[in-house]
N, C-alpha and C positions, 0 to 999 in steps of 0.2 A: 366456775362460778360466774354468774354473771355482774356486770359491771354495772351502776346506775350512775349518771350525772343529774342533780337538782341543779334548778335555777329559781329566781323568784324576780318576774319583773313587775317591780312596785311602781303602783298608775300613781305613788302619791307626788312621782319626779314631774312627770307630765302635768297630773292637776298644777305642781307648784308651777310649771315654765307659764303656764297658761295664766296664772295670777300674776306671776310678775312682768307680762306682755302686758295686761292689763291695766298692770298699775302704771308702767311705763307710758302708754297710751291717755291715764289718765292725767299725769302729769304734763303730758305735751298739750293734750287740751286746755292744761290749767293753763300752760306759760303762753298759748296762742290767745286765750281769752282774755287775759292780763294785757296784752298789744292790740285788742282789736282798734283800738281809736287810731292808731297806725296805721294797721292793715287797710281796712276798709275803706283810708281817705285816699289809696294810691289809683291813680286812674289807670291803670294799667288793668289792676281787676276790675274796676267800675265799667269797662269796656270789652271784657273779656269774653267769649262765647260760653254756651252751655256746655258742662265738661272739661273745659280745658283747667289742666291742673298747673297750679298756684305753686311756689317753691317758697317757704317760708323760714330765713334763719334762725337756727335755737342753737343757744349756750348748752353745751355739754351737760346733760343730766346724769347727774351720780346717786345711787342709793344714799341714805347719811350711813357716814359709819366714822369710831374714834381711828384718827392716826397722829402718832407720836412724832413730834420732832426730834429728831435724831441727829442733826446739826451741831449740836456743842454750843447753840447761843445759850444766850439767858434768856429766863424766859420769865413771863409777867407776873409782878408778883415779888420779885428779886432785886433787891435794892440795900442802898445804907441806912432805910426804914426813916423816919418822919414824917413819912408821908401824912397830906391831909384825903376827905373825902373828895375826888372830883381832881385828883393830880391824874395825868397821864404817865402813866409808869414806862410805855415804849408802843412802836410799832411796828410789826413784822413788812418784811415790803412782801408789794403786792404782787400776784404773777403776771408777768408782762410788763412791770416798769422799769422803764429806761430814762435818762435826762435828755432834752429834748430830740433830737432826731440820732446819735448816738446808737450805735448798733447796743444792744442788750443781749446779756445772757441770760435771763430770767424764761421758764416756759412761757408761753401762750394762753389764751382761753380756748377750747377747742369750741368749734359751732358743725353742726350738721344741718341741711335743707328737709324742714317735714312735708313733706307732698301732699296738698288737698283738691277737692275737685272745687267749684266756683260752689257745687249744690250742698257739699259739705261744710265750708263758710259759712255760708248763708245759713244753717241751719244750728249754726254756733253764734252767728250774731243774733238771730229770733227767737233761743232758746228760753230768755226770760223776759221778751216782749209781749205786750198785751192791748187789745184796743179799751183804751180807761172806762169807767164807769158805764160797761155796757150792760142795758135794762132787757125786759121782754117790750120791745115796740115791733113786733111783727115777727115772722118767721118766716124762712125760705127755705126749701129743703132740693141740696146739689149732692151729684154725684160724689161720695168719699175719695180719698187718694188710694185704697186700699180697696182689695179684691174678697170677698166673704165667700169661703167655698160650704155652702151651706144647703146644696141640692144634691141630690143621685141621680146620676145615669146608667141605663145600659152600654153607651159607649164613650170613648174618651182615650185619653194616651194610659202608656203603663206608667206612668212617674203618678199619676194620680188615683190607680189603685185602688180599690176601697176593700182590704184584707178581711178585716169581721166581715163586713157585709157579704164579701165574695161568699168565703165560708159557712154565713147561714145560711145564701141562699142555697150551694150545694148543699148542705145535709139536711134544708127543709124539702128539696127537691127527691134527692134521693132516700129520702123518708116515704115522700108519697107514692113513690115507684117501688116499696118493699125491700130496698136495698139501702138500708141507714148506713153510712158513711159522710167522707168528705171525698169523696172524688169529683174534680170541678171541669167542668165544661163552660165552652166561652156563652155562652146563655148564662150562667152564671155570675158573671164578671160583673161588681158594679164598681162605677168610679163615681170620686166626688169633681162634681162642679161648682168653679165660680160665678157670680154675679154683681157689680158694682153695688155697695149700699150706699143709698142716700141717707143722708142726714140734717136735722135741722141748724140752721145756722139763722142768728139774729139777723133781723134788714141793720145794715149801717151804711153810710155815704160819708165821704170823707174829699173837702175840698181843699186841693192842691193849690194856691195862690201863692203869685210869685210875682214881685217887681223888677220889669223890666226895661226902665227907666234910664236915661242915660247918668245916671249919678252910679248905676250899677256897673261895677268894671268887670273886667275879666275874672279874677279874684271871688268877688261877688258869686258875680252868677257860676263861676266852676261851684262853691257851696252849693246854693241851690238843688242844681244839678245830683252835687252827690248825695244830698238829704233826700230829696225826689226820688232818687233812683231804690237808695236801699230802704224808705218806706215802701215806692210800689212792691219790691220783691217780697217784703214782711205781710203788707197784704194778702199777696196773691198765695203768699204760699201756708197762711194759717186763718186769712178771711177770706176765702176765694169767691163768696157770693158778695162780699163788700163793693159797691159801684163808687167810680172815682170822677170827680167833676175837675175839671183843668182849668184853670185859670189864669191868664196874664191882665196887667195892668200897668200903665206910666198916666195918664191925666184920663184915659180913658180905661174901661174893665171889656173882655172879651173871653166865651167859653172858647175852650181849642180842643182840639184831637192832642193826642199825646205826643207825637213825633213834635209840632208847632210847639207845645208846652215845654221841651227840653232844647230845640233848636232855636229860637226865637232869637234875636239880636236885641238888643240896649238902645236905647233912646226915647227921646221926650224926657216930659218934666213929671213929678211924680204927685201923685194922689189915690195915695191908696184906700179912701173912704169908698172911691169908686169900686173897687174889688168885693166889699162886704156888703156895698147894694147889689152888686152884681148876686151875688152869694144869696143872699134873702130873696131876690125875687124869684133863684131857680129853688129854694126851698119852698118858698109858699103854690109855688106852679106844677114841684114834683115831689118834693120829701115832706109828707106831713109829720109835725114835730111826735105826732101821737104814733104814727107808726115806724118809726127810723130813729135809729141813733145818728147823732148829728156830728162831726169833726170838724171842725174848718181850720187850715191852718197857714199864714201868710209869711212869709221870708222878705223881708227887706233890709237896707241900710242902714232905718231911721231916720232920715230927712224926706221929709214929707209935707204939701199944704195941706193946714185942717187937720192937725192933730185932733182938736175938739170934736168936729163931726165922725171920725172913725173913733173915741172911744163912747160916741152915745149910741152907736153901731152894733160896736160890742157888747154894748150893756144888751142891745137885744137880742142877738144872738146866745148871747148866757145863759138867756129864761127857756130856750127851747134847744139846746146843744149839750152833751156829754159835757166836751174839752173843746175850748175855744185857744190853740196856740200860736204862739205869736214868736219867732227867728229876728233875731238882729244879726248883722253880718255888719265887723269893723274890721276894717284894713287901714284907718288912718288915726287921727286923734282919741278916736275913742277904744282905740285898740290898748292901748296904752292905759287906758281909766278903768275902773272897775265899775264904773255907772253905763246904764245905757245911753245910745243918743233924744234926740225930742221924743221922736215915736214912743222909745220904750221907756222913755221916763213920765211922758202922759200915762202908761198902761199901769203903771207900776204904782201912781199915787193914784190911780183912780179903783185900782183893783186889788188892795194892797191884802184886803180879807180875805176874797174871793177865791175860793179854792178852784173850780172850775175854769178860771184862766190862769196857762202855763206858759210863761218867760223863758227863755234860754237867750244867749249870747255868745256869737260864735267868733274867736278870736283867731282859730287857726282849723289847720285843715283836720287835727287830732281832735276836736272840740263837735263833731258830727256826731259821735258814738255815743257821748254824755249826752247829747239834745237831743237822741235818737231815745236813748232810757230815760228821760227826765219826760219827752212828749208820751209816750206809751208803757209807762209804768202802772200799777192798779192803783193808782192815786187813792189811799185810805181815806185821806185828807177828805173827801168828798162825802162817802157814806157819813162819815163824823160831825160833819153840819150839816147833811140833811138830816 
């Protein structure tokens, strides 16, 4: 007699490992995204090269599931009853606590390092950025990031293949030579090829203004710096035809090249009215308001001469600009307060309706990620009064 062994391997193990990698993976994303005002503000990656991978620590992720305590306490709930609403009934201690430096016998938090690359960050920090209220004022059409394989060839590699096609054309071939089949000869062969697609993207210009003034410290301008850095990257890497105007100013305003824009030193006294003349004269010489989405966006202290003349600045910049935004940086009394300094307190009563100018206040170096989502959000607020 013969002998038979069955087996059955079920692809539903597989499909499930494949879900729960996923979900795993989804979870690390959430709990990195929940830290990005952390991550982002360490200069360690604000200087890091393209590809170098980032080590990021995460608290031990567990499935949820019920487990019993099995300890013999009491457990909540258990008492000699009177209780009112709002009594604390007990608290189980926590894992890892000890009285002050005291060895403890209590487990730990367990943490593991998730590994990303600088281009996979970045593309978690820009996932839900946007450049605000952008209209049709023009159009420019660049090459896409992506490769469209949407031609045939007769020649090409074998990973590129083109199997139906190969196939008709054998059996159109040997159709016509009286001998219908598929036997394929390299005359046969067709592959698909790529070619870069362009795309249209709106004209927008977006000006980088930054005081560099000696009332700016180190503090200061490290902000700057890191707001600078990770809008150019949000730019380049989802407006890539967006053009960027640089800008410094202390009593005088000057355009710069980007390296001067990020490396510039501190000093003089500050007048940042200069900055937003600056800013109008190169919009009326190069960005007409009719064909460009407008940005301008200025980082200071708040101390400044001429508050007044910079907000009737902005009042003209409003009539022909998307988002007019405006950066406070405190490191000293007003760090402390919940109001802005001079500057941002002139902005604030003079533009208190105005949806089109955006406020932020930056108190710490965690406070970039919120002014990063507060400047380039889809501001509703805007469509809504126009």
């Amino acid at each position: 007699m013969r002998q038979f062994s069955l087996s059955h391997d079920s692809w539903d193990l597989h499909r499930r490992a494949e879900r729960d990698r996923q979900r795993h993976n989804e979870k690390v994303k959430e709990v990195i995204k929940q830290n990005l005002g952390d991550l982002i503000s360490h200069q360690d990656i604000i200087t890091a090269d393209q590809g170098k991978i980032i080590k990021i620590p995460i608290r031990g992720l567990e499935l949820p599931r019920i487990r019993f305590d099995n300890s013999g306490r009491e457990r909540v709930g258990q008492g000699p009853g009177g209780t009112k609403p709002g009594d604390v009934l007990g608290r189980a201690p926590q894992p890892g606590d000890a009285a002050g430096k005291q060895a403890g016998q209590e487990p730990g938090v367990d943490f593991y390092e998730a590994e990303l690359t600088i281009e996979e960050l970045t593309a978690l920090v820009f996932e839900d950025l946007h450049l605000p209220n952008l209209e049709e004022r023009g159009v420019k059409h660049i090459p896409a990031e992506h490769a469209d394989f949407n031609t045939i060839s007769k020649r090409g590699i074998a990973s590129n293949l083109d199997r139906k096609r190969t196939l008709l054309e054998a059996y159109k071939r040997n159709a016509r030579e009286g001998r219908p089949g598929w036997q394929i000869r390299n005359e046969d062969r067709r592959y698909r090829t790529w070619e870069l697609v362009t795309e249209p993207q709106r004209n927008a210009v977006v000006f980088a203004m930054r005081d560099v003034s000696g009332s700016m410290g180190e503090f200061e301008a490290y902000i700057c710096r890191s707001f600078y850095f990770w809008m150019l990257r949000f730019l380049r890497k989802k407006y890539a035809s967006a053009e960027i105007v640089f800008i410094t100013c202390h009593t005088e305003a000057k355009e710069v090249d980007e390296h001067t824009f990020f490396s510039l030193g501190d000093s003089g006294g500050t007048k940042m009215s200069e900055a937003y003349k600056l800013a109008l004269e190169i919009i009326d010489k190069r960005y007409n308001p009719r064909e460009w989405n407008i940005y301008p966006f200025l980082f200071s202290d708040g101390y400044n001469w001429g508050d007044a003349e910079c907000v009737e600045l902005v009042r003209k910049m409003v009539d022909i600009c998307n988002l007019v935004g405006y950066g406070e940086i405190a490191n000293d009394v007003w760090s402390q307060s919940p109001h802005f300094a001079p500057l941002g307190q002139a902005y604030q009563e003079a533009f208190a309706n105005e949806p089109r100018v955006c406020l932020v206040k930056i108190n710490s170096k965690e406070d970039v990620w919120p002014a990063l989502k507060k400047f380039f959000s889809k501001h509703p607020e805007v469509q809504a009064a126009g």
